[in-house]
N, C-alpha and C positions, 0 to 999 in steps of 0.2 A: 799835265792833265787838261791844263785849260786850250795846248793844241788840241788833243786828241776831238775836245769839243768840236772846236772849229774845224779838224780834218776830218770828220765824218761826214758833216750834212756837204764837203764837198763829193765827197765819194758816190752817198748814197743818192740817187735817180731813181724816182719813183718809191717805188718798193723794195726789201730786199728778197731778192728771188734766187732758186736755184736754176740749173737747166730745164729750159724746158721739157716738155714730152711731146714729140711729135708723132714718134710712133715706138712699137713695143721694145724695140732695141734700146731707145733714148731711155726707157724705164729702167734700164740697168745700171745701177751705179757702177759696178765692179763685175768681172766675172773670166773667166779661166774652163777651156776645157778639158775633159777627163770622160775616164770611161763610165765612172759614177758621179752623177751632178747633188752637189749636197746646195741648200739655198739659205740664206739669210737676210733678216730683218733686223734692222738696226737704224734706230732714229740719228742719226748722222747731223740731221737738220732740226731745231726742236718748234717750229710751228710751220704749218701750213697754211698760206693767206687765201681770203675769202675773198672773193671777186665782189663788188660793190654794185654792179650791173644787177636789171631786173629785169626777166625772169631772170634766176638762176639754171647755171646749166649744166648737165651733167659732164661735167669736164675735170680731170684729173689737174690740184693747183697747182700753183708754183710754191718752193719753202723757201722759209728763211731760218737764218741764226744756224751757225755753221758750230756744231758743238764735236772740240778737239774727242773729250773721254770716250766718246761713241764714236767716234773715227777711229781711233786707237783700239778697240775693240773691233771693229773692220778687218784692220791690220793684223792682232793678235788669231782671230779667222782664218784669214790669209798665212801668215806663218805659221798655223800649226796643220793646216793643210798642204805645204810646201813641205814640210819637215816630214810628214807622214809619206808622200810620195817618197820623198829620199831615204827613207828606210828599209824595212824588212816587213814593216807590218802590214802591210798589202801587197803579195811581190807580185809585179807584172801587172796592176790594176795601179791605175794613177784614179785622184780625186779631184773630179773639179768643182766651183762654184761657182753661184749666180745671188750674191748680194744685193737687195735691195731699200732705198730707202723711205722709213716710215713717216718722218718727219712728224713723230709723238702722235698720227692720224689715225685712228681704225678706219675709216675711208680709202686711203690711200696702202695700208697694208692689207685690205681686203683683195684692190686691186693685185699687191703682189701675189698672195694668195691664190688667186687664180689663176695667173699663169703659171706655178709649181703647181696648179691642179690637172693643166693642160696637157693632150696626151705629146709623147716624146714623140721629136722630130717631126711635129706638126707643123707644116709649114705657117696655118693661119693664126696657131697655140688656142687651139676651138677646145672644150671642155666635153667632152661627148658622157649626156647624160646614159648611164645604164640602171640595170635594179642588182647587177650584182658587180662590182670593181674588182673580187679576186683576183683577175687575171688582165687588171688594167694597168697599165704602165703610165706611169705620170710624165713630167718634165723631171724631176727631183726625187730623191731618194729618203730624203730627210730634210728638218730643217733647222736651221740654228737661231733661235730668237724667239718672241722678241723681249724688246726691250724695258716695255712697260706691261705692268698683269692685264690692264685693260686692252691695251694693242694683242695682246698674247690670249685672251679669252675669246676674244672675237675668231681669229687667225686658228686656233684650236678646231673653232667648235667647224669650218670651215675644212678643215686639213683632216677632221674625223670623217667624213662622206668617205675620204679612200683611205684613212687611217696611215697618214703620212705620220711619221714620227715626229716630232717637236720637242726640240731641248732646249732648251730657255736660260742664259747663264744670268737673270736677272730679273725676272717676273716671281714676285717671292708672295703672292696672294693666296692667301690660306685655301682659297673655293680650290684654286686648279690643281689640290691633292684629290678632288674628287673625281674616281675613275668611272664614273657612271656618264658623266656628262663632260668629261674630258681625257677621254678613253686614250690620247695615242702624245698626251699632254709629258714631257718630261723638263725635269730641270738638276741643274749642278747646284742647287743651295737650298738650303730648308727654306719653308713655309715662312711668314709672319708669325705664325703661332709660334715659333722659337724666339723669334728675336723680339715678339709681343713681353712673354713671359720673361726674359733675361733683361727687360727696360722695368719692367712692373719689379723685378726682385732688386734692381737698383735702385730701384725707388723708396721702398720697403724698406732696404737695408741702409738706406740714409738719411730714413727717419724724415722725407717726405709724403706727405697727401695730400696735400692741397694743389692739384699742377692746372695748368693747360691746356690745348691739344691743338695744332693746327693740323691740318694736311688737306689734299684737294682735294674738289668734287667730281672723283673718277671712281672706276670701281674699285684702281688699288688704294686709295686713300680711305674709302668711304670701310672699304674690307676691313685694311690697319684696323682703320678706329675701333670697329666692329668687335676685332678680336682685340684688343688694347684694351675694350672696356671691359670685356669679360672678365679677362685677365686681373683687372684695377677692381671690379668689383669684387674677386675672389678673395685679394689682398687686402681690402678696406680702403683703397687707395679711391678717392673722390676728384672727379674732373671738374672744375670751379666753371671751365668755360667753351667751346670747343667752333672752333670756328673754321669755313668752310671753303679754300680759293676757289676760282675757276680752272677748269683744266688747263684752259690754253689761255696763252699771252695776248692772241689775239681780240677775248673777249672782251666788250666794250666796259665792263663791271670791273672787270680785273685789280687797276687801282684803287677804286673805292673800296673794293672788298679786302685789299691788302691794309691801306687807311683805316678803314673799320677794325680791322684785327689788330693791327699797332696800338688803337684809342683802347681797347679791352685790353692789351697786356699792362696800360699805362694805368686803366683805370683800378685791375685789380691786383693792388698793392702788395695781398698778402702770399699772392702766388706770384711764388719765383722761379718755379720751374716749370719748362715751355717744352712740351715732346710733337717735334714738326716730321709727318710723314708726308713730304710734297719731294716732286723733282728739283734736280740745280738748278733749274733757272728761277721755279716758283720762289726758291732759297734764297738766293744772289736778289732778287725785288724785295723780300720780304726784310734781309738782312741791311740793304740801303737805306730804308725808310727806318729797320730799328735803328741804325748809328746816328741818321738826322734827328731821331727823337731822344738820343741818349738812354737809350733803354739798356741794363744791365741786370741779363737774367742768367741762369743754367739754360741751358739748350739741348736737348736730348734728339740726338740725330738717327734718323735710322737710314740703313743702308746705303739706300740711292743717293745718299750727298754726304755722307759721315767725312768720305775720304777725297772729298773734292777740293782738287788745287783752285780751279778757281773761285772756289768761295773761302779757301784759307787765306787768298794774297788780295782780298779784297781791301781796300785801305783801311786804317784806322776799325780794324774788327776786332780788336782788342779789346777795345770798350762794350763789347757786346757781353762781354764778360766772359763765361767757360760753358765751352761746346763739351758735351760727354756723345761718343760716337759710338755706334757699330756694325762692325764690318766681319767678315765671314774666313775662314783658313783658306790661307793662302800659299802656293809653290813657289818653287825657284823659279821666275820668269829671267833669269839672266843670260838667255837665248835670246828671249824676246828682245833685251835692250842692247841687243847684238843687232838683233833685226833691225831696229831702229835707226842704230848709227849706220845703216850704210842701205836707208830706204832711198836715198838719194840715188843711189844706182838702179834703182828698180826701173821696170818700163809702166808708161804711164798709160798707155793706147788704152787699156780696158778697165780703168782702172778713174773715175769719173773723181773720187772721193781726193785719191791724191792729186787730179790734174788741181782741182780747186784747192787745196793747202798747200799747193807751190804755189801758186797767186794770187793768195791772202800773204805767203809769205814775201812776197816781194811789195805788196802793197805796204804791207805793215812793220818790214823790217826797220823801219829807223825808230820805232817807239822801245820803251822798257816794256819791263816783264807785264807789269799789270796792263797798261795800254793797251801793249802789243796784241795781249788776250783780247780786250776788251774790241780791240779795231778786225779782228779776225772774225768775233762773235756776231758784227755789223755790217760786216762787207754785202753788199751786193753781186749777183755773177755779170750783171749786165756792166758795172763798174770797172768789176776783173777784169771781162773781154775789150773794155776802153784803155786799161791801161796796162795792159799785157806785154804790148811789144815797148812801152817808151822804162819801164821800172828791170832793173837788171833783177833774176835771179839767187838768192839767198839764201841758204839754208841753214838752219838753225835745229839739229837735232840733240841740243839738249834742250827746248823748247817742247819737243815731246815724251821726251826722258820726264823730265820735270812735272808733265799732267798724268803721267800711267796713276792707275788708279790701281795695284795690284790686286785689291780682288777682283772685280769685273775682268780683268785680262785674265785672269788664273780661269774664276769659274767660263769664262767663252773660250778658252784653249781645252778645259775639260769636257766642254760640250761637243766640238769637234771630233775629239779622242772614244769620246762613250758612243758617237756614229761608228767610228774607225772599229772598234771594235768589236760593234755588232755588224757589220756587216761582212768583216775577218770570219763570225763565224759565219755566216751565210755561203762565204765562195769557200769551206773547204773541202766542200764535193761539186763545184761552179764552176764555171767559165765567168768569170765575173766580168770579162771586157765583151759579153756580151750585154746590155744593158736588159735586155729583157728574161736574165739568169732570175732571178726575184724579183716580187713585189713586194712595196713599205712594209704591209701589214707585217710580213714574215719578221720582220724582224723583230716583232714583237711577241711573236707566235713563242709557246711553252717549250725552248730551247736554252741551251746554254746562253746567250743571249738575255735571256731574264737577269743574269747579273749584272747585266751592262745599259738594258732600259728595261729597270725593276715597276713592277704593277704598282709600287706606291708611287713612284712619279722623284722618285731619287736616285742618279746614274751612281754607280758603283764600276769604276774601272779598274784593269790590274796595271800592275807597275807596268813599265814600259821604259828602258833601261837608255834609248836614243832621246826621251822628253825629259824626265821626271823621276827619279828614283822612289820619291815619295810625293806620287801622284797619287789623291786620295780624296775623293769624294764623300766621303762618310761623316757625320758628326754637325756641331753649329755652328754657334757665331761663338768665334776666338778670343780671347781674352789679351787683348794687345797690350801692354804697360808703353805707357808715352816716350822711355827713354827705344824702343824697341820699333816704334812707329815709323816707316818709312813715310808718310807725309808731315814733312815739317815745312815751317818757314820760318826765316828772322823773325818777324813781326806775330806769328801765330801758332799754334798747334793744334791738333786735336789729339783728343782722350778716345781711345777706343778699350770700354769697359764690358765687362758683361760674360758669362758664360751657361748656356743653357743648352746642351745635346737632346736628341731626339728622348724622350722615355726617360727623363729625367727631371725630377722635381724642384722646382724655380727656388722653393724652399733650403735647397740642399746646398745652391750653388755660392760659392764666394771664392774671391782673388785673395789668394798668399801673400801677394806684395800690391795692393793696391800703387797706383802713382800718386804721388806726391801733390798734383794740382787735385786728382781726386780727392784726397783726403782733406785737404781745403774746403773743395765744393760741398763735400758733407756737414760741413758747421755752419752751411747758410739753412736759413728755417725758411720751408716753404709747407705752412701747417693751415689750414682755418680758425681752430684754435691752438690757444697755449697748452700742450702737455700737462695731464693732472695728475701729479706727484704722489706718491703712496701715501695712502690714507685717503684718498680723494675718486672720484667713483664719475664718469662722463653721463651728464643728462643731455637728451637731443633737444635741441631747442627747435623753434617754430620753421627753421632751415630744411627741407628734401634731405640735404644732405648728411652722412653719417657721419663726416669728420669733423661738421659745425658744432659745439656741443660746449655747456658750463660743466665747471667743475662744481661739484657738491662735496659735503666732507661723509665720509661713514657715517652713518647713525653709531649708538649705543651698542657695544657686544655686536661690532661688528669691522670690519676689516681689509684694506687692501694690501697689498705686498709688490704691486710693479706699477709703473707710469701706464695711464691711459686705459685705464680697467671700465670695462661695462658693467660691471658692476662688484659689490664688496661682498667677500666670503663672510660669512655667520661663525661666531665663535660658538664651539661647543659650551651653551651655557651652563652648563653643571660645574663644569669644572675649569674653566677660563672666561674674562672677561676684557671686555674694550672700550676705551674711553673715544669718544667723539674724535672723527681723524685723526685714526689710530691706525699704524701700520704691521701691527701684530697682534696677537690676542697675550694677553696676561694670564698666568695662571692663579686661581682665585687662594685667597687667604684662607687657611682653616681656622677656628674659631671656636672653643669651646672654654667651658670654666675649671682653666688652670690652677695648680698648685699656686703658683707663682701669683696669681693674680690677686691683687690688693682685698677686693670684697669678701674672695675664696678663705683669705687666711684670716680675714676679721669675723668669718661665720665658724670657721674651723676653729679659732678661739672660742667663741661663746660653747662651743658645742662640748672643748674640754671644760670649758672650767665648768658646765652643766655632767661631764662627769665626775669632776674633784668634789662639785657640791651635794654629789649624791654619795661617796666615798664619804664624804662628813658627816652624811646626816645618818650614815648606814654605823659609823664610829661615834655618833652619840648617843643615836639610840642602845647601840649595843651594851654601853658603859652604862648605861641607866635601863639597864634590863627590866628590875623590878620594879619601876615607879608606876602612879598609877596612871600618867601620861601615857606611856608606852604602851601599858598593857590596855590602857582605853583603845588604843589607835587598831587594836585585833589581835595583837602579840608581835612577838619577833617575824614569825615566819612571815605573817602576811605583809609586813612593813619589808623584808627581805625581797619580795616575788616584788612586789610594788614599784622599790627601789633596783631592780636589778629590769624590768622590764625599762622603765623612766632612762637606765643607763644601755639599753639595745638601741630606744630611741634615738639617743644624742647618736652612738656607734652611727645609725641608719645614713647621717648626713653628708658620712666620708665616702662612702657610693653615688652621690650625688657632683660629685669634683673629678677634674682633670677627664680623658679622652675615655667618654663611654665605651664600655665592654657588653657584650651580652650577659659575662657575670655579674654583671654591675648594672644593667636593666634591670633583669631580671631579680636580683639581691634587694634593690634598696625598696622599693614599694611593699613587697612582700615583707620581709624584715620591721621597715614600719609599720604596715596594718598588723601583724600577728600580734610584733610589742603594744603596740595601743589596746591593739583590743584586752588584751593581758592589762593591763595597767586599767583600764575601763571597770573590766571583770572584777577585778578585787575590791578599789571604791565601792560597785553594785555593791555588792555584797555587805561592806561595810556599811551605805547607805540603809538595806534592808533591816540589816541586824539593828541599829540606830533606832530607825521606825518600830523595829518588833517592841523594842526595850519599854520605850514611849505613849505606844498606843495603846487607849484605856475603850480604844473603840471593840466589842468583841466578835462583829464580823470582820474587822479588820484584821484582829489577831488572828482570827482563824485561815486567814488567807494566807497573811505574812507568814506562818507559823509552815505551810505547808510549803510556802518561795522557801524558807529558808533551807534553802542548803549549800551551804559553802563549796565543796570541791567539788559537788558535779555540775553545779553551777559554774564555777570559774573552767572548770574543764568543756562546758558544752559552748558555750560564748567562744571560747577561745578557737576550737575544734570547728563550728561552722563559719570562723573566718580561714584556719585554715585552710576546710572544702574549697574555699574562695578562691583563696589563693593559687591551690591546686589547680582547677580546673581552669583559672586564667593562664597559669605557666604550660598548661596542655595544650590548651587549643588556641590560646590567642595569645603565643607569649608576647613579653615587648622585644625590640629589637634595635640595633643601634641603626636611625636616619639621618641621612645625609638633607639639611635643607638647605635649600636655593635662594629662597624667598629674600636674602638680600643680595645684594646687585653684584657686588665685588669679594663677596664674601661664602665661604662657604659651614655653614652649623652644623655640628657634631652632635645629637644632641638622642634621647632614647624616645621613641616610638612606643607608645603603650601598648602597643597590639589593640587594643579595644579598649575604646573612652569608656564602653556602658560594665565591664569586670571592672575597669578602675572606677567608676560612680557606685556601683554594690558595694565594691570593697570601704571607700571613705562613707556610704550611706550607715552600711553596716552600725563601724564606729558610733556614726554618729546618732545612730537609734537608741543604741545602748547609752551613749552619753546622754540621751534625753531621757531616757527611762532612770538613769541616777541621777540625772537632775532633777525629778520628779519627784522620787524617793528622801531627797538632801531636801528639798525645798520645804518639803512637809515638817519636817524637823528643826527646820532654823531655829526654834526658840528654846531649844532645849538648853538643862544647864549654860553659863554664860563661857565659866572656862573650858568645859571640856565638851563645846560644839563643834563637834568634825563639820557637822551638816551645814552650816550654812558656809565654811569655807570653799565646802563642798562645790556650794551649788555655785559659790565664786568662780571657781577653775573650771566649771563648765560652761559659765557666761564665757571664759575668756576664749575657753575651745571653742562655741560658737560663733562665737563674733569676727574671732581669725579664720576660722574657715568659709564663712561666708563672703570675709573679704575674698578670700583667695581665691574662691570659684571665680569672679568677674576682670582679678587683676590675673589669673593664669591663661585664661579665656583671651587677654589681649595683650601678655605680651609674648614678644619673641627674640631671638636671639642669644647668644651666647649665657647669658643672665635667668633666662627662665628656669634651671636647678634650682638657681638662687632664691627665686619665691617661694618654694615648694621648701624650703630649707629655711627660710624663713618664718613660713607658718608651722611648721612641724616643731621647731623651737622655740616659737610664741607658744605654745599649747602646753607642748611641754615644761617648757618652765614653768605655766601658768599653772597646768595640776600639781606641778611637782611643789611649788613655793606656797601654794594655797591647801595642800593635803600636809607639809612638815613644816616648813617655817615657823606657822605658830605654835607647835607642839614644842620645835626646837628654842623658840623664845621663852616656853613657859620654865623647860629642862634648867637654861642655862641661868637667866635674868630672873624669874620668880617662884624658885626653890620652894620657896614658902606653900604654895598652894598646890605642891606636888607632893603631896603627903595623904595618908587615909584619912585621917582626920578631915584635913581639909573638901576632901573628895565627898564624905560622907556628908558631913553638914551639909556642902552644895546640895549634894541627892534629895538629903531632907526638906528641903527648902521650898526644892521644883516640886516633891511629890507632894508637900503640905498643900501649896499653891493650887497645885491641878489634882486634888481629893477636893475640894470644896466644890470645883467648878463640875464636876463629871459624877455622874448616877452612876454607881455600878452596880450589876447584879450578883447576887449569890453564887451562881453557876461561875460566873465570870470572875467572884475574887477567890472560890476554892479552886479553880484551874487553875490560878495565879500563886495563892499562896506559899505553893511551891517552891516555886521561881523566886518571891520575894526572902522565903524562908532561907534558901541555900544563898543568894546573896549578902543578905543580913551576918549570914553563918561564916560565909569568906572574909570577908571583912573582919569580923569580930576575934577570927582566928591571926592574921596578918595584925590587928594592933598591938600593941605592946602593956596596952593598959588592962586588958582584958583579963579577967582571971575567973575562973572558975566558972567560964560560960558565961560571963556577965558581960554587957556590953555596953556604954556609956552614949549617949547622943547629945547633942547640944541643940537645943530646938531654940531658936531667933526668939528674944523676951521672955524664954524660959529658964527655971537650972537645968543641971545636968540630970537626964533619965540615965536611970541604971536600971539593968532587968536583964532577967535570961532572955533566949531564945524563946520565942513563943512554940509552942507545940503544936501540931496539926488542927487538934480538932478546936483550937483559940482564934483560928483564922480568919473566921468568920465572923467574930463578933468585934471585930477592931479595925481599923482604915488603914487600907494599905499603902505602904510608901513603893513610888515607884522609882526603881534602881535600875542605873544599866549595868553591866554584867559583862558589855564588850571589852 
């Protein structure tokens, strides 16, 4: 290497230049003739030097840098125009050519341009303007090239005045599908917008977004980016940086802006992948400076250099890390590399391109592979012509074996071919060796010919059984697997990845057997941020960019399911929940008060043994039927309804347990208010009868006297709580609700249908309970033992007190437990009337025998009525309506003791003996103080 240094600057003298141009022949690189002249553009040379002089002058330059890949495509030109003549597919019509070189210029391929503009067989090649070209005849029939979209845009819009045809085996710039403003524009290879989308879905598919971009500032680079970013934005795929060469080598920026772009891949760390749309030379500078810098990225090539030898045998490019390519379907060129081995026998007279790579190759034959390139790429012409005659001759035709690029040489033998065979059909009603048989346009004209330069600007040829069996222009960029790659090298390879055909969704596309180095390059992370793992939700931070972004976790009953989510799906909160980055929803717990559950079967105890303790008390009173406890308390029956309503109660609280039912709504409220009020109604009543017995007031008697009535009373009480109940189970029954109100949890629980039916219905109760506790209160002081009344009014403190609690603690709580309060105060009450209305009756029964006797009963009476006769006036009216009432009591009694005989009945009055005496008689009633007895 370190010769090559030194044998260059002796080589190089001045400049490096190609031939000059002295006049319009000298402008022809190559050229052959025939009876139809097809022309080509091809950058042969890749800069054109700028003259330093001032003014500048309008003078066609000199080029330099002698580039083999586009010489080779010259070639492939040439033999597929050789090969057509020698066939059947033109018979009797030879094809010639008039190649020229662009040297990467739209300046200099303008000038070509115009002489293919010029008319045929003009001596001065004059351009004669007209207003209509129909029937104008050019130099050229068609053209093959160019090379770059830019050189090809210009050169179009130029060749459209007379609508020369232009097939382009390499201008892949998305605008020149546009047939408005590049009307007679064709080409052998899709658009950018293919190979844009099939670099975006590799990208996509490997789990980068964070990349790059380099490419030049021409139109094809600036296009790429154009559609690349579309592309990237469609995907989500974010461009971290994008930076912009100069087109040409020549400009005076060039290095710095190449400098520049090195410091930006170096500076950002987190992007690892670099997608370069520039030519091979911009490649080969930019690729020199990455290996001095040690940079080690993915590199995403696109076409124009994917498959470039000499940027694969560059030295030590290994370090650059892993190129991913793409390149386009390709034929069997093993014609072509026929051609090649035996271009040595060609003649060189017309032919400017090869005279110059026989004397690069004599110049250069003593270097190696990479050198040898490198001293070929530097030569001067004015050097060649100095050391021409003293350097022997050398040919080296695996030296161009070794640069075919096969797609380039495929799609420019196919552009050749898609001429060949629209112009086949032009002469098969023609004299085609006359040259003025058609003009360009025609062959574009609404002919069979449309399948061969189709209006979208993509040739479509048929087979052709002397080239190509499977000659085939249709379709995109090819999926190459590495071991399948015809460009290799010891030291290097590339990846050509990717598949995306026309009308096909970038989405859709993926490799069956990825390569192996591929698969590698995929577990390098070139991301802005870290991937937010499920359950984790992408916030944008203060970044433009969408791929910059924190990870947050799911809120509450909420949820992701894949990496790198915009945001978390919502749990259906009724009936699933989710804990804080959380990557599923749960489904929620049901909840209600179980059989099984501890408090359930400690309330279901209390509730049996409240009915064992009414089974007892219903089995003591029964046995002591005739005492005068008993029969105090109202008789059997009434203690039966009492005691059998008290046991519906306790029943009511087994409807309160395990998974509500509508029958079981609906059952237990009702069930309890009917029983209550039942058990309420009968007290009344007893409370009333109490008062009647007592009261020595006689408007009060008369009042009481018209209350009293036992069964229609306890039947009307009872009867408008049922209405109650009715008309809540009608129109507003309750129903089983599902509540939410806890987080993870879901309550089983019964809906009242209407708070204000359930408020009448306990109101109800509790009117009546206030009306018997009114009643009971009045009479607390009656007799000591045999006072129901103030028991009475005991068990309705207790009812009140438990229900007032319960209104404020039902009000606030919730959850699976809330039956459980309602079951707890129905149980406090009830016990409370039940243990305060028999208990002490069942104490006096069992423990104080003694004082349940008539005897004893009687003296009591006597005692109270003695008492309360001294305190209270009565009147006449008021003790003969009474008499009665005392007489028949007096009379019961007298008949039930035992001592009594002959009507006679014995009293014991406190400090007195025993009175013995009949019955008084009616009209005695009057003159003697009456004892007041109760009779209940």
């Amino acid at each position: 290497m370190a010769f090559v240094i030194f044998l260059i600057p002796c080589f190089v003298v001045g400049t490096d230049v190609a031939f000059s141009c002295q006049n319009a022949e000298d402008f022809v690189g190559a050229s052959s003739p025939g009876d139809i002249i097809i022309g080509g553009l091809f950058a042969v040379h890749s800069e054109m030097l700028h003259p330093e002089e001032d003014p500048i002058k309008p003078v066609i330059q000199n080029c330099a840098g002698f580039e083999i890949q586009v010489f080779l495509q010259t070639l492939a030109m040439i033999h597929a125009i050789e090969t057509i003549n020698n066939s059947t597919l033109l018979s009797g019509v030879t094809l010639g050519y008039e190649i020229y070189d662009t040297c990467a210029e739209v300046t200099k391929a303008m000038a070509s341009a115009l002489r293919f503009l010029s008319k045929f067989n003009s001596s001065e090649d004059a351009v004669e303007f007209k207003c209509n070209y129909s029937d104008y005849i050019p130099r050229v029939k068609a053209v093959t090239g160019a090379s770059y979209s830019e050189v090809s845009m210009a050169v179009s819009r130029l060749l459209a005045l007379q609508l020369i045809p232009q097939v382009s085996p390499a201008s892949s710039a998305e605008i020149l599908s546009d047939k408005i403003r590049f009307p007679s524009f064709f080409r052998t290879i899709p658009s950018d917008f293919h190979q844009t989308r099939a670099m975006t879905h590799l990208i996509c598919e490997s789990g980068w977004n964070w990349i790059g971009v380099i490419a030049t500032d021409d139109d094809n680079g600036r296009f790429a980016l154009e559609s690349f970013g579309v592309q990237a934005m469609a995907n989500n795929v974010c461009i971290a940086f994008k930076e912009m060469l100069p087109a040409y080598l020549s400009d005076s920026t060039f290095h710095a802006k190449v400098d520049q772009a090195i410091e930006k891949i170096v500076k950002e760390k987190r992007v690892n992948v670099i997608v370069v749309f520039m030519r091979q030379f911009h490649v080969l500078k930019l690729f020199k400076k990455a290996i001095e810098r040690n940079v080690n990225k993915i590199w995403i090539a696109s076409d124009n250099w994917s498959a470039a030898v000499k940027i694969s045998t560059i030295p030590n490019i290994r370090q650059l890390g892993t190129v991913v390519g793409f390149g386009f379907k390709n034929g069997d060129i093993s014609s072509f590399q026929e051609f090649l081995r035996n271009l040595h026998k060609k003649p060189t007279e017309n032919n400017k391109f090869l005279r110059e790579y026989i004397m690069l190759l004599s110049v250069c034959a003593h270097l190696e592979y990479h050198d040898f390139q490198t001293c070929i790429a530097n030569q001067s012409q004015d050097n060649l012509l100095e050391n021409d005659g003293s350097k022997p001759q050398i040919w080296r035709d695996d030296f161009l074996n070794a640069n075919v690029e096969p797609g380039f040489i495929h799609s420019t033998m196919l552009a050749v071919y898609a001429i060949a065979h629209a112009i086949k059909e032009q002469c098969k009603d023609r004299d085609c060796k006359d040259p003025s048989a058609f003009t360009p346009w025609q062959e574009m004209s609404p002919s069979p010919c449309t399948h061969h330069l189709g209006r979208r600007g993509d040739c479509s040829v048929p087979q052709d059984r002397q080239y190509n069996k499977k000659l085939s222009l249709k379709g995109g960029p090819e999926v190459r697997p590495q071991e399948k790659a015809p460009i290799t090298h010891p030291e290097w390879s590339f990846m050509i990845q990717g598949q995306a055909g026309k009308g096909q969704e970038c989405q859709s596309c993926s490799t069956e057997h990825p390569p192996k180095h591929l698969l590698q390059a995929k577990k390098v992370q070139s991301t802005c941020s870290q991937p937010c793992s499920p359950g984790q939700v992408k916030k944008v931070t203060e970044s433009p960019h969408t791929c910059c972004y924190e990870c947050i976790y799911c809120p509450e009953n909420h949820y992701s399911n894949q990496t790198d989510m915009d945001y978390c799906y919502r749990c259906n909160n009724k009936t699933y929940w989710a804990p804080i980055n959380s990557s599923t929803c749960y489904r929620k717990t049901i909840y209600f008060l179980a059989w099984t559950d501890w408090f359930a079967i400690f309330l279901l105890l209390l509730s049996a043994f409240g009915v064992v303790l009414v089974l007892s008390i219903c089995v003591i009173f029964t046995k002591n039927l005739d005492t005068p406890v008993v029969k105090a308390s109202g008789g059997l029956t009434v203690c039966y309804i009492i005691l059998f309503s008290h046991v519906l109660i306790f029943l009511s609280t087994v409807f309160f347990i395990d998974v509500p039912t509508e029958f079981k709504c609906k059952t237990r409220q009702a069930l309890f208010g009917i029983s209550f009020t039942l058990c309420i109604s009968c007290i009344l009543i007893k409370s009333l009868k109490i008062l009647l017995a007592f009261s020595f007031d006689p408007k009060l008697q008369n009042f009481l006297k018209c209350m009293y009535k036992p069964i229609p009373t306890v039947v009307a009480c009872t009867g408008i709580q049922v209405i109650i109940c009715t008309f809540w189970l009608i129109f507003r029954t309750p129903f089983v609700n599902q509540n939410f109100s806890i987080p993870r949890a879901i309550i089983l629980e019964c809906n009242e249908g209407s708070i204000v039916a359930f408020g009448i219905m306990l109101g109800y109760i509790a009117a009546l309970a206030f009306i018997c506790f009114i009643f009971a209160f009045k009479g607390r002081k009656l007799p000591e033992n045999y006072n129901e009344a103030k028991f009475i009014t005991f068990g309705m403190l207790i009812y009140f007190i438990a229900w007032i609690v319960f209104i404020p603690v039902y009000a606030t709580t919730f959850g699976k437990y809330l039956p459980a309060v309602e079951i707890i105060v129905v149980l406090i009450s009830n016990y409370g009337i039940l243990c305060c209305t028999f208990l002490p009756k069942c104490y006096i029964i069992i423990y104080k025998q003694e004082t349940n006797t008539k005897s004893a009963f009687l003296k009591m009476v006597y005692t109270y009525s003695s008492k309360s006769a001294g305190s209270v006036a009565v009147s006449q009216a008021s003790l003969d309506s009474k008499s009665s009432s005392f007489r028949a009591t007096i009379t019961d009694l007298c008949k039930t003791e035992n001592d009594s005989v002959n009507g006679n009945c014995h009293f014991q009055v406190p400090g007195q003996s025993l009175i013995k005496g009949k019955v008084l008689p009616k009209n005695a009633a009057g003159s003697m103080v009456r004892k007041r007895v109760s009779s209940i």
